[in-house]
Steps between C-alpha positions, in 0.01 A plus 500: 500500500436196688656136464414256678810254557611143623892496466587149632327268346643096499419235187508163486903525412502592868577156674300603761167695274188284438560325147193665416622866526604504159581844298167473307325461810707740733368788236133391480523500862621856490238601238221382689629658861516799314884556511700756207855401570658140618825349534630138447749430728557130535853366762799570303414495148255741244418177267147525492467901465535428098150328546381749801558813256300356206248404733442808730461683156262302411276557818579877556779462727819693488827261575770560626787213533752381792528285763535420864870492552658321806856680572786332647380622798142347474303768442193503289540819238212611260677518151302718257514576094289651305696392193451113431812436301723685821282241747641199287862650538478552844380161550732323254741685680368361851531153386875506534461624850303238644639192611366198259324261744266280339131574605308252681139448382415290730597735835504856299224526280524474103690804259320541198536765235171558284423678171238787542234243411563302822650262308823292684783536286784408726615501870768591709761245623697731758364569805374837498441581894873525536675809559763647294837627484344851443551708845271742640738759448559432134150432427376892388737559253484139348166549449564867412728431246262286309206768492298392840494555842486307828371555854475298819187227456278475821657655796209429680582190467729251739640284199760619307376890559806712525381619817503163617785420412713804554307651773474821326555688173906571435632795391622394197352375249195754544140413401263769459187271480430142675223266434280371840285273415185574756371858353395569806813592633613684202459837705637354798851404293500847322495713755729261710783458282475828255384308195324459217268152577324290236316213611458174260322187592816245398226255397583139409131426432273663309282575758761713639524724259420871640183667380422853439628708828924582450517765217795756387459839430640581157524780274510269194293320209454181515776440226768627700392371830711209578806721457331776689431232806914360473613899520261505819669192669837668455397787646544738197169626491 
C-alpha cells in the first residue's frame, strides 16, 4: 500500500519557520496536498507535536513526532517517533543538551508553541538554532533508546549536511537511510552511496510543504503504519 509522506516538516516554534506554519495548518496543508503520513520536526525541541498529533488526526494525517537535531558536530539529523509521549522525552531530554542562549526576536525569528487549535499558548526563550552537546556518534542510540530513530537531514545540502561537513559518510555510526531534500536526486544518492533515500521538503512555510509524489511501500494498515515507516528507517524491514 501506498503513503504518501513529508518527514521534515518546520512550525512556527522553528525560529526560522513562517509564524504562520502552525500545527493546525501544517496538517490541513497535508490534507489538501494529498499526503497520508507527516512529521513535525521543529530545531531542537518536539513542543508543538502535542498539538500536531491532535491535529493531523483530525485532517487524515498520520504523525509521527521528532525533531531536527544539530549534533556537536553541526549536523542536521531527522529525529523520528511514532509514539508522542517518547517525542516529549526525547525532547525534554534535549533541553539539557543545548546550551541556554536567550533567543533574539528581533534577529532570529519568534518561538511559539500552539495548541492544536492554532491557538499561542507560550513561546520559547532559548535559542533553538543552537547545536547540542549530543555527538553524531551518540546520536542513534540516544534516539534509539527512547523508541525513534535518526538519519542524516539533507545531504544534498551545503549547510550543516553531514556530507558537508564531514566530506563523506564514517564508518561508524552507520545509517542505512539519509534524507536529500531535491527528489530528484533520490536515485542518484541510492545507487551512489548503497542506501535507502527518502526525500522531505524541510519546509518552513506552508507553501513548502511537499504534495503528492514521495510514497513508501508498506505491507501495513493504516493503524500500524507509523511504526511500520520507523522499522523502515532503521533498516529492519
Amino acid at each position: 500500500m501506498k503513503y504518501y509522506y513529508d518527514l521534515h516538516l518546520h512550525s512556527c516554534l522553528s525560529p526560522c519557520g513562517d509564524d504562520e506554519a502552525t500545527p493546525d495548518s501544517i496538517a490541513g496543508m497535508g490534507e489538501l496536498n494529498g499526503l497520508d503520513i507527516m512529521a513535525l520536526t521543529d530545531h531542537n525541541t518536539a513542543k508543538n507535536c502535542p498539538a500536531f498529533f491532535k491535529a493531523a488526526k483530525r485532517h487524515g494525517i498520520i504523525p509521527l513526532g521528532g525533531m531536527e537535531l544539530t549534533t556537536a558536530e553541526d549536523i542536521h539529523m531527522v529525529c523520528l517517533f511514532d509514539i508522542l509521549d517518547n517525542a516529549m522525552a526525547f525532547s525534554e531530554y534535549i533541553e539539557s543538551r543545548i546550551i541556554p542562549i536567550k533567543n533574539r526576536t528581533d534577529i532570529f525569528g519568534n518561538q511559539l508553541i500552539c495548541d492544536d487549535e492554532d491557538n499561542i499558548i507560550g513561546t520559547e526563550e532559548n535559542l533553538l538554532l543552537n547545536a547540542t552537546t549530543v555527538s553524531l556518534d551518540e546520536a542513534p542510540e540516544l534516539v534509539k533508546s527512547f523508541g525513534g530513530v535518526c538519519f542524516p537531514a539533507h545531504i544534498d545540502r551545503q549547510a550543516n549536511g553531514i556530507l558537508a561537513v564531514l566530506g563523506a559518510f564514517p564508518e561508524k555510526p552507520y545509517f542505512p537511510v539519509c534524507e536529500v531534500h531535491d527528489s530528484e536526486k533520490t536515485h542518484e544518492y541510492a545507487e551512489g552511496y548503497q542506501k535507502r533515500i527518502v526525500s522531505s521538503s524541510d519546509a518552513h512555510y506552508l507553501w513548502d510543504i511537499r504534495e503528492k509524489d514521495m510514497f513508501f511501500e508498506l505491507d501495513s494498515e493504516r493503524e500500524n503504519a507509523a511504526e511500520a515507516v520507523i522499522s523502515y528507517l532503521r533498516g529492519e524491514v
